[in-house]
DOLUMRO-596246 format. One line per field, with one value per residue: x, y, z of N, C-alpha, C in turn; residue in three letters. Coordinates in nm, 2 decimals. Layout:
// DOLUMRO-596246
n_x <- c(X_...) $
n_y <- c(Y_...) $
n_z <- c(Z_...) $
ca_x <- c(X_...) $
ca_y <- c(Y_...) $
ca_z <- c(Z_...) $
c_x <- c(X_...) $
c_y <- c(Y_...) $
c_z <- c(Z_...) $
resn <- c(Ala_...) $
This chain:
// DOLUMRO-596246
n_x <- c(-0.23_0.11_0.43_0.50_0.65_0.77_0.67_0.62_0.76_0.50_0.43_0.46_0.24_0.18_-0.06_-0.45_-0.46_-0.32_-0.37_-0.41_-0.64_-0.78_-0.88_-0.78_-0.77_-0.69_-0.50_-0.40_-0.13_-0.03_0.07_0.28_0.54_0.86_0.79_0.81_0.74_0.82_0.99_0.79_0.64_0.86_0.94_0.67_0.69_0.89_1.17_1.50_1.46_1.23_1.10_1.19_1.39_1.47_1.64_1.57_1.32_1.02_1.05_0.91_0.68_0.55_0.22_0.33_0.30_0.29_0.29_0.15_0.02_-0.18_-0.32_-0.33_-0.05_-0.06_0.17_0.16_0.21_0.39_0.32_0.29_0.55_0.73_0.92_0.87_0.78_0.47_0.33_0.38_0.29_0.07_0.01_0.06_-0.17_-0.35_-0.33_-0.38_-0.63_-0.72_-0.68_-0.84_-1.12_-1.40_-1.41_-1.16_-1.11_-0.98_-0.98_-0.89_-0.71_-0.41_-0.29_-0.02_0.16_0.37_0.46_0.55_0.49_0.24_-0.03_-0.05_-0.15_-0.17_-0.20_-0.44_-0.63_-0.60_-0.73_-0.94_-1.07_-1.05_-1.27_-1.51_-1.49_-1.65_-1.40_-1.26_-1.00_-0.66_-0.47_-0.17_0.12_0.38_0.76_0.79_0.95_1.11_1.00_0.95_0.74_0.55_0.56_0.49_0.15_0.09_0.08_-0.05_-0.32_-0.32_-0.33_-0.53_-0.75_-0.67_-0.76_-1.00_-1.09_-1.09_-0.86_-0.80_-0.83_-0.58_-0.23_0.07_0.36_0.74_0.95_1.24_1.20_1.06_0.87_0.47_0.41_0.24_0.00_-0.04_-0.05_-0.28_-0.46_-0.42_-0.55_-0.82_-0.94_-0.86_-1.04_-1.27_-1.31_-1.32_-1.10_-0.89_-0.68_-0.46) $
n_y <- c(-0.27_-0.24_-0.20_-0.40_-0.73_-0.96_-1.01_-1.19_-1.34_-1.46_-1.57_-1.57_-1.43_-1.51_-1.54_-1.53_-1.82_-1.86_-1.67_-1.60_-1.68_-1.60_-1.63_-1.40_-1.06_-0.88_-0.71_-0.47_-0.30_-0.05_0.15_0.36_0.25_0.27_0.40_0.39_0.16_-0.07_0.02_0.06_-0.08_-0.24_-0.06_-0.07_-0.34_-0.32_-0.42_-0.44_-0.57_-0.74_-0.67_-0.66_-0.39_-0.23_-0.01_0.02_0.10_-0.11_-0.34_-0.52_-0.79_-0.91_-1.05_-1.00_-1.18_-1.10_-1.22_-1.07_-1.16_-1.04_-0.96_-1.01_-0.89_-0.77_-0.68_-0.55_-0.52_-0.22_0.05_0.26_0.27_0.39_0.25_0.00_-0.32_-0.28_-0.49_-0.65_-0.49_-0.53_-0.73_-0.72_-0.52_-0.71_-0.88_-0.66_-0.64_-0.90_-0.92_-0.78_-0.87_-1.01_-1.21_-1.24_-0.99_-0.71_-0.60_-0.39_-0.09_0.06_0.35_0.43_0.74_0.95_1.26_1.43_1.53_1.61_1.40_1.16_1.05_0.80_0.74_0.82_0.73_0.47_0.54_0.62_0.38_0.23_0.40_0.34_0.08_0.06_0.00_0.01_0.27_0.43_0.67_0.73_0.91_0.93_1.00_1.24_1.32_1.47_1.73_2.05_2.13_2.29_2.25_2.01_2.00_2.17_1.99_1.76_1.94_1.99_1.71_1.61_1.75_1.69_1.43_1.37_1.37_1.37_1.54_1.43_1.14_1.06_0.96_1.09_0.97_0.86_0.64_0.63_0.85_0.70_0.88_0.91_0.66_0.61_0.63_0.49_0.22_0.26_0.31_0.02_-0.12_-0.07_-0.14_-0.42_-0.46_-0.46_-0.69_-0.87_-1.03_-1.25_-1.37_-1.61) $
n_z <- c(2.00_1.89_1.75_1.48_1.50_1.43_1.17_0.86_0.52_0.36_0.05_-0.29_-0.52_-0.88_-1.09_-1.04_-0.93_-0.76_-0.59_-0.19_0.04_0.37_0.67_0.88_0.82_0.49_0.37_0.17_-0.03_-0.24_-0.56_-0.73_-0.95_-0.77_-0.54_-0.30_-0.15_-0.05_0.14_0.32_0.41_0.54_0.70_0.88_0.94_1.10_1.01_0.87_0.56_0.48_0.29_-0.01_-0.11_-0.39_-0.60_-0.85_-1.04_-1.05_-1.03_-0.87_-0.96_-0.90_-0.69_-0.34_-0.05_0.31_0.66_0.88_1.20_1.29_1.09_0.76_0.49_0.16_-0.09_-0.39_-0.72_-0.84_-1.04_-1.35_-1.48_-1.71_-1.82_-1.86_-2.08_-2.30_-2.31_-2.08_-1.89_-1.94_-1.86_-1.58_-1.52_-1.56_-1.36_-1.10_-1.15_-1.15_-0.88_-0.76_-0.75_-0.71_-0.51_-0.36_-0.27_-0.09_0.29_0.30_0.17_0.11_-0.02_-0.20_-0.22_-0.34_-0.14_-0.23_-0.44_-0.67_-0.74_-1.01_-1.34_-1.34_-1.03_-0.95_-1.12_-1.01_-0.73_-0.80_-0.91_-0.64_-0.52_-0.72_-0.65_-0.37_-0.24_0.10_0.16_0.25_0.16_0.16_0.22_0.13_0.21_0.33_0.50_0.38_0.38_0.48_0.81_0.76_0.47_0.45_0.58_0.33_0.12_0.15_0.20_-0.09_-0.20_-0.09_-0.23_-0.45_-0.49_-0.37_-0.12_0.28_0.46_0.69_0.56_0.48_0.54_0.64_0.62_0.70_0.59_0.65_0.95_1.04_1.09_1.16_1.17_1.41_1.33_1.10_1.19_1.40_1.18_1.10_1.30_1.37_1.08_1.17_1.36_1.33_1.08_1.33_1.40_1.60_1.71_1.66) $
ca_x <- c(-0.15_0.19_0.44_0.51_0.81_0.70_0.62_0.73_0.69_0.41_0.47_0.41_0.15_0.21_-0.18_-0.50_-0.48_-0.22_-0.42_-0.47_-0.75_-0.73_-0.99_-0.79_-0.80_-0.60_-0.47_-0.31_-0.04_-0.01_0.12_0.35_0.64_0.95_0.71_0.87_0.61_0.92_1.05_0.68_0.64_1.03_0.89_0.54_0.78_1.02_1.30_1.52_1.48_1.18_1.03_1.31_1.40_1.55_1.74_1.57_1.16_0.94_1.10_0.78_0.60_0.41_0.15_0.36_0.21_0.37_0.20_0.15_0.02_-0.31_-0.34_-0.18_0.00_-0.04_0.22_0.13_0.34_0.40_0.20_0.32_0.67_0.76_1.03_0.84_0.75_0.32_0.30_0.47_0.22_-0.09_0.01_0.07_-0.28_-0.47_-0.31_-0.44_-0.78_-0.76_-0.64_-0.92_-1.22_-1.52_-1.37_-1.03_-1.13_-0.90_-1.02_-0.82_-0.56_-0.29_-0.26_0.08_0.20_0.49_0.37_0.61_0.43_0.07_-0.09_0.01_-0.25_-0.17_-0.22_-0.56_-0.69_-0.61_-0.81_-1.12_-1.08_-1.08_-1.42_-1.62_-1.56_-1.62_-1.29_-1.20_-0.86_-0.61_-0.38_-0.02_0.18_0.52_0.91_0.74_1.11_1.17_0.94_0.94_0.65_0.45_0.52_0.40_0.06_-0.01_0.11_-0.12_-0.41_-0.32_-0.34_-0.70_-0.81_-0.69_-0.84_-1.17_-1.07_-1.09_-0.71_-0.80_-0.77_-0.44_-0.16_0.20_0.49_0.84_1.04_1.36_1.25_0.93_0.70_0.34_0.41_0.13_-0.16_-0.07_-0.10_-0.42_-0.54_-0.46_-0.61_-0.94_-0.94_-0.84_-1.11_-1.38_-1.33_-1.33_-1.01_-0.90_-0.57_-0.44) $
ca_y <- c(-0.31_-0.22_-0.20_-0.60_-0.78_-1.11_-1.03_-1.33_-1.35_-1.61_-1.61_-1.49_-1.54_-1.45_-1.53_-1.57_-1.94_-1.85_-1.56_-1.68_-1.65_-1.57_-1.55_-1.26_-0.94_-0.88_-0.53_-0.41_-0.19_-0.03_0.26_0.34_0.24_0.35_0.57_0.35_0.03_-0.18_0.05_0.10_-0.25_-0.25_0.02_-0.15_-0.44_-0.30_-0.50_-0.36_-0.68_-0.81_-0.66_-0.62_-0.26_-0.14_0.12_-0.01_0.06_-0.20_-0.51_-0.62_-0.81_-1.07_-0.99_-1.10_-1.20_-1.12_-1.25_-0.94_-1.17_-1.01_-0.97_-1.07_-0.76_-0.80_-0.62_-0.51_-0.48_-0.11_0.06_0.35_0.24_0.39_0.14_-0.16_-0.32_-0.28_-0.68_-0.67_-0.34_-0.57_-0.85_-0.59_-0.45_-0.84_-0.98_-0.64_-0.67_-1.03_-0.95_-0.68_-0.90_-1.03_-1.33_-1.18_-0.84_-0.70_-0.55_-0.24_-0.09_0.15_0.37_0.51_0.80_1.05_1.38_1.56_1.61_1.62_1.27_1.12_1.05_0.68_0.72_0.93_0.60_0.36_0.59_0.61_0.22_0.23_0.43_0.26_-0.09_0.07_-0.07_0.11_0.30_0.53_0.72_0.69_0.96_0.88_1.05_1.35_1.39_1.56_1.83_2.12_2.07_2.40_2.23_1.90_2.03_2.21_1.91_1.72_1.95_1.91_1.56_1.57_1.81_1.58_1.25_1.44_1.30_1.43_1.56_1.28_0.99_1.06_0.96_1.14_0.89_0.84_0.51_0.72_0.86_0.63_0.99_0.84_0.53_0.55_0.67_0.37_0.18_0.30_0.29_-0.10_-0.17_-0.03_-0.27_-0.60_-0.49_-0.43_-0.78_-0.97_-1.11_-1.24_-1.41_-1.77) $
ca_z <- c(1.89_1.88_1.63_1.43_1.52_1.38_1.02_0.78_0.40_0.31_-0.06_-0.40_-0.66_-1.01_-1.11_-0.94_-0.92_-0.66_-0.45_-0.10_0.09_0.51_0.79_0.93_0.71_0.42_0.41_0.01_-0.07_-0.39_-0.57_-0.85_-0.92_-0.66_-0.47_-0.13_-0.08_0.04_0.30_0.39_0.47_0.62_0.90_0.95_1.02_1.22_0.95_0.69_0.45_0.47_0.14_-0.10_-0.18_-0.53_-0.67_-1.00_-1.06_-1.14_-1.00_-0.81_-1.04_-0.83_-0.53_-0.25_0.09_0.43_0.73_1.02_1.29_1.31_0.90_0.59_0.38_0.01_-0.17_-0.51_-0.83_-0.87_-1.18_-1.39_-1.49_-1.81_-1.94_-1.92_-2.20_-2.29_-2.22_-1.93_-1.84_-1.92_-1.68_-1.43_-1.51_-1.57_-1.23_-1.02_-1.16_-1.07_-0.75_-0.69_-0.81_-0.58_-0.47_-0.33_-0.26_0.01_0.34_0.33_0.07_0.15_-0.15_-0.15_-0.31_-0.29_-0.09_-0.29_-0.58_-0.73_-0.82_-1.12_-1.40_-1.24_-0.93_-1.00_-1.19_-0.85_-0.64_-0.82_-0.92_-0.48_-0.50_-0.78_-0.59_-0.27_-0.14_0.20_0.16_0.33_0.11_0.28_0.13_0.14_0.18_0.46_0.61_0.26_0.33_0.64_0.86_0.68_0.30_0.44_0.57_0.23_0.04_0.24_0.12_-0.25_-0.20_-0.05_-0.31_-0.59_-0.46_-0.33_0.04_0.38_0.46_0.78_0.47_0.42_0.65_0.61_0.65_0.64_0.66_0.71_1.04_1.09_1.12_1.09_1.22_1.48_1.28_1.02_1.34_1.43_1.10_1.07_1.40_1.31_1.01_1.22_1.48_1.25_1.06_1.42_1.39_1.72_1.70_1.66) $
c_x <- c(-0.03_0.26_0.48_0.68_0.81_0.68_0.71_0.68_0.60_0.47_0.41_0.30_0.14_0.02_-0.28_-0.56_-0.41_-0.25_-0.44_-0.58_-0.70_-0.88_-0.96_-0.78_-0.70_-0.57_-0.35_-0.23_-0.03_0.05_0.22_0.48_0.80_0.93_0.73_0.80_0.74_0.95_0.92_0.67_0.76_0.99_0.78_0.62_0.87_1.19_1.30_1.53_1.38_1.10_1.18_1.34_1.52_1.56_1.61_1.37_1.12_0.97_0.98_0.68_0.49_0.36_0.27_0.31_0.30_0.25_0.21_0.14_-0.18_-0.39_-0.26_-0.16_0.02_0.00_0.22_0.18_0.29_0.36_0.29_0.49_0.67_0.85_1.01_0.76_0.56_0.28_0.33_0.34_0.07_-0.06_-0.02_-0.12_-0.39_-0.45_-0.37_-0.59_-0.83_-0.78_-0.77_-1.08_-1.27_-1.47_-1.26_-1.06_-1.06_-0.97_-1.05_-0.73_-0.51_-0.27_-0.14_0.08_0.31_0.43_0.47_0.57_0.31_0.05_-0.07_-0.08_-0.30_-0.24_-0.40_-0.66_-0.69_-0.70_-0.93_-1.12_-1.14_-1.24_-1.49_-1.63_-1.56_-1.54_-1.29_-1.04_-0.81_-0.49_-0.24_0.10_0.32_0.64_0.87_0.86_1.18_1.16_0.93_0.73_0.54_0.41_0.49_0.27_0.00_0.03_0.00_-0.23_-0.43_-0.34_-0.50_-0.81_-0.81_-0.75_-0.96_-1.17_-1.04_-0.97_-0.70_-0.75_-0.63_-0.30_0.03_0.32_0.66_0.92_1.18_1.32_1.14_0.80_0.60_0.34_0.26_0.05_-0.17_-0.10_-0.23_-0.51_-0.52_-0.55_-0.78_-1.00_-0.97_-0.99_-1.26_-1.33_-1.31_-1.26_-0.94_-0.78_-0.56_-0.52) $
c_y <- c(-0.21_-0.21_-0.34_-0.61_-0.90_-1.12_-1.14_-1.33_-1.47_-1.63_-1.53_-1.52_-1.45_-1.43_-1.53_-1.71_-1.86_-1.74_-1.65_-1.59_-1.70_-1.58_-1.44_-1.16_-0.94_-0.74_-0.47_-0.32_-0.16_0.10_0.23_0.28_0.30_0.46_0.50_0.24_-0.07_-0.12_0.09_-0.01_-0.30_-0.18_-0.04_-0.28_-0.46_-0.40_-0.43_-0.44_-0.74_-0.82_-0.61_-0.46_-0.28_-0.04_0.14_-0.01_-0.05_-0.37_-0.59_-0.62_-0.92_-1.00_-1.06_-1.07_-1.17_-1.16_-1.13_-0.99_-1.16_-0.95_-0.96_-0.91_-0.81_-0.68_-0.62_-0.48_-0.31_-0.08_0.15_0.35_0.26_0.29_0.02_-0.15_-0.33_-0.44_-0.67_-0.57_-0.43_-0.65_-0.78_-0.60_-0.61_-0.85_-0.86_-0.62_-0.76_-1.04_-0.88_-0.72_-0.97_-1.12_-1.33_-1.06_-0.85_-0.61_-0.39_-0.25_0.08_0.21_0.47_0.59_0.93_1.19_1.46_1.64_1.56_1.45_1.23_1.13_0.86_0.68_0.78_0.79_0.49_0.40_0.58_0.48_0.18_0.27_0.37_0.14_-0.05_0.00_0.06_0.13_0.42_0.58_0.72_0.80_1.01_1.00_1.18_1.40_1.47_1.69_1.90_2.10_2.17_2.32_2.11_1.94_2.10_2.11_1.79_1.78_1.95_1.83_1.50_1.61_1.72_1.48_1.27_1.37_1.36_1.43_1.44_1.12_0.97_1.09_1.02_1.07_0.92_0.74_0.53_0.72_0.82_0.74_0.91_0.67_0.47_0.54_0.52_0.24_0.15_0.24_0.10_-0.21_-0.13_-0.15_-0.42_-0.56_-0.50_-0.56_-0.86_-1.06_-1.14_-1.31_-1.56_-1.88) $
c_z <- c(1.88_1.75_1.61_1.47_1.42_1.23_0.95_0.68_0.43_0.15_-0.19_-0.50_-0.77_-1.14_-1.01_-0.92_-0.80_-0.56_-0.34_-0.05_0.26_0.57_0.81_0.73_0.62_0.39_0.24_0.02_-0.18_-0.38_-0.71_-0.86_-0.84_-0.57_-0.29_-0.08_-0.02_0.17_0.40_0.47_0.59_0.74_0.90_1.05_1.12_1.18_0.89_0.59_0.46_0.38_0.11_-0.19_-0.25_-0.53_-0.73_-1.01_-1.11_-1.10_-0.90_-0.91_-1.02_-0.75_-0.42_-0.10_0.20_0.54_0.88_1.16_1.27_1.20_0.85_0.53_0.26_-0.09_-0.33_-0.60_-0.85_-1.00_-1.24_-1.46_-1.69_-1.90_-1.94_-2.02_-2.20_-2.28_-2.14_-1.85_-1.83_-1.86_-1.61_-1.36_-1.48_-1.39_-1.12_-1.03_-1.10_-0.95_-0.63_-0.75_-0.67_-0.50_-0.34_-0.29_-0.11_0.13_0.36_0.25_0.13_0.00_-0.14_-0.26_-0.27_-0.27_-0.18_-0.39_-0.62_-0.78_-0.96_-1.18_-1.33_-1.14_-0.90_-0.99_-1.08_-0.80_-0.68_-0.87_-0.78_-0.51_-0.54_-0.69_-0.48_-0.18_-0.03_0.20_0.21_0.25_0.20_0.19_0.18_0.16_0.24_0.54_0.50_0.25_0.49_0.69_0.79_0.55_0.34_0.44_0.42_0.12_0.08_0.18_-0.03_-0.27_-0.16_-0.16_-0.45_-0.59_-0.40_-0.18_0.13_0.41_0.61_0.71_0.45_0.55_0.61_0.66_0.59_0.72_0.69_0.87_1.11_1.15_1.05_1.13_1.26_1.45_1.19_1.09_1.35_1.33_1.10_1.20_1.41_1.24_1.11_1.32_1.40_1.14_1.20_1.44_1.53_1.77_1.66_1.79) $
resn <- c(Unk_Unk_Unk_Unk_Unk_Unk_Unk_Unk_Unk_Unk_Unk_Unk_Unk_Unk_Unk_Unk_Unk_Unk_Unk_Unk_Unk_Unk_Unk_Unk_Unk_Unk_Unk_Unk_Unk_Unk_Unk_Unk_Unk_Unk_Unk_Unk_Unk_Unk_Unk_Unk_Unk_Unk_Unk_Unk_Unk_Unk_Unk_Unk_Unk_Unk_Unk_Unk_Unk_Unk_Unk_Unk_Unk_Unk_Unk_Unk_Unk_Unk_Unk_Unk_Unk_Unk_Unk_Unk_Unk_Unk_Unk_Unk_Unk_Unk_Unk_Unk_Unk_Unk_Unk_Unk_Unk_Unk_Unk_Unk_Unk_Unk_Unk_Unk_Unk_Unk_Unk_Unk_Unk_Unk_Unk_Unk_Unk_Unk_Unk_Unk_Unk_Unk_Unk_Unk_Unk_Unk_Unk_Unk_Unk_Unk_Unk_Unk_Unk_Unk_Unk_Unk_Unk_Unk_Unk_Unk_Unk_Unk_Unk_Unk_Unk_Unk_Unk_Unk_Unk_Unk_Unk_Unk_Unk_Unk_Unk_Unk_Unk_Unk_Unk_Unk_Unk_Unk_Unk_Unk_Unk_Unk_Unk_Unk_Unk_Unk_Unk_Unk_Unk_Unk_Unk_Unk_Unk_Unk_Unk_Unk_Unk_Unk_Unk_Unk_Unk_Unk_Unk_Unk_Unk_Unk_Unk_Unk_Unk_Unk_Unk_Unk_Unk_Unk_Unk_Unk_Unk_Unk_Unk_Unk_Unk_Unk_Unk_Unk_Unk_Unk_Unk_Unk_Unk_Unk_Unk_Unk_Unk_Unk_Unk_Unk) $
């Protein structure tokens, strides 16, 4: 498995009347608000428009589906966004409970978060959400062309230490100069092989 050429939105769904359901694997993205889940998506894809990147936090407010080929990507409304309003905050919160209940439960989630600085109180609360429902997840910790190759690796163990995870869980990206590409790679080829997905 190479890198996607082929990605194509499928669509959005604003409830879980509207979650779909796949044979192949369904693979989550999350994370906080403007912590880079579009341009993550944009290098997995190998496009610079195929998830819509903002300036402006908070503008993903639906799950939306892209299709990979060899699994679906379910992009996740960003969490933590101080200037929305607390309705707006409990959608957010109902639609990824919905999204993360028995029925729907995703194969694999990508938990992004910016290597530049310590775990949010947010982002804390996703991860151990990940553990209780034994979801399998790979920390993806974002904007790595920010930092010299010394202050990534100890940024890198800050990040294992806070989330109680082997510094192996956690993959160091950047959709700037595509470092981490292959590992995210790797890691989703794991996944597809381990649900028995086998193409069209």
């Amino acid at each position: 498995m190479n890198a996607f050429t082929n990605a194509k939105f499928i669509t959005s769904a604003a409830s879980k009347t509207q979650f779909i359901t796949a044979e192949k694997p369904i693979i989550a993205v999350c994370g906080k608000s403007n912590v880079g889940k579009s341009s993550f998506i944009n290098m997995l894809a190998n496009q610079k428009k195929l998830a819509k990147v903002s300036g402006e936090p908070g503008r993903t407010r639906l799950v939306n589906y892209f299709d990979f080929g060899e699994f679906i990507l379910a992009d996740l409304p960003g969490y933590g966004y101080a200037r929305v309003s607390k309705n707006e905050k409990e959608k957010w919160a109902k639609l990824l409970d919905d999204f993360f209940a028995e029925e729907c439960m995703p194969a694999h989630v990508f938990a992004l978060c910016d290597v530049r600085h310590e775990p949010t109180a947010d982002d804390r609360v996703m991860v151990n959400f990940l553990y209780q429902r034994l979801i399998p997840f790979t920390v993806i910790a974002t904007k790595a062309d920010k930092l010299s190759k010394a202050q990534l690796n100890k940024a890198v163990t800050v990040l294992s230490t806070a989330y109680t995870c082997g510094k192996d869980a956690i993959v160091a990206t950047s959709a700037k100069s595509r470092y981490g590409l292959e590992k995210v790679i790797e890691e989703i080829k794991k996944v597809v092989d381990l649900h028995g997905f086998k193409g069209e």
